[in-house]
C-alpha positions in Angstrom: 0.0 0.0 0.0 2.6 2.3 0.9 4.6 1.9 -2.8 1.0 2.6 -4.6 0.5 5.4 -2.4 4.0 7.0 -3.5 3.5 5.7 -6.7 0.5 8.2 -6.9 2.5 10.7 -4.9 5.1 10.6 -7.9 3.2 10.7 -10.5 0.6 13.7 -9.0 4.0 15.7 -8.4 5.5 15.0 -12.0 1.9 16.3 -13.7 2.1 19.3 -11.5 5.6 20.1 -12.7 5.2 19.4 -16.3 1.8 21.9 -16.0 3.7 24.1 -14.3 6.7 24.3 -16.6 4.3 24.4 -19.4 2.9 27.6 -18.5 5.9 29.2 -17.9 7.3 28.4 -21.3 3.6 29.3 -22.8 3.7 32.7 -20.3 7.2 33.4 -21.7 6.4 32.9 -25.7 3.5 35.0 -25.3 5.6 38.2 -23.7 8.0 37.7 -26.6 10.4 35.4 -25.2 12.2 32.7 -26.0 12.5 29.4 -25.0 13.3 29.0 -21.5 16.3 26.5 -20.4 15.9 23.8 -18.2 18.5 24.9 -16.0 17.0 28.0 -15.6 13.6 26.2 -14.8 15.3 24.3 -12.2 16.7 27.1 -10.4 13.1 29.2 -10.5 11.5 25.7 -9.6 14.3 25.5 -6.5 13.1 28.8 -5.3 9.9 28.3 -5.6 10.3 24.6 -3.1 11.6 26.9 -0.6 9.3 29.5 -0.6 5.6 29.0 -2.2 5.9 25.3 -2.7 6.8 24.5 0.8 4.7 20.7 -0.1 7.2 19.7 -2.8 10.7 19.7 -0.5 9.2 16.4 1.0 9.4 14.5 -2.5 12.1 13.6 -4.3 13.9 15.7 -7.1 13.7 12.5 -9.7 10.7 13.0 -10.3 11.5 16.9 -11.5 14.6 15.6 -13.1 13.4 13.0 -15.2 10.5 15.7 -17.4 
């Protein structure tokens, strides 16, 4: 139970990131911009763990790395 229930966990985090990466590269376009580099992404995303998205620290960074 507890493998299906991170299984889930993993998977709910790695649809939130690729949403959320989405609309920053669609945000970003939009103003004019280019394409944003992942590196980039995971330094904003980094910040953003610290700060605003206090519930991701707890999960592992595979799951981020591996979109």
């Amino acid at each position: 139970m507890k493998s299906r229930n991170n299984l889930w966990q993993s998977v709910g985090t790695a649809r939130f990131i690729y949403n959320w990466t989405l609309a920053r590269q669609e945000e970003n376009y939009k103003n004019g911009g280019k394409f944003i580099k992942d590196g980039y992404l995971r330094k904003e995303l980094t910040i953003l763990k610290k700060s605003e998205l206090i519930w991701l620290s707890g999960l592992s960074n595979n799951v981020a790395n591996r979109l």
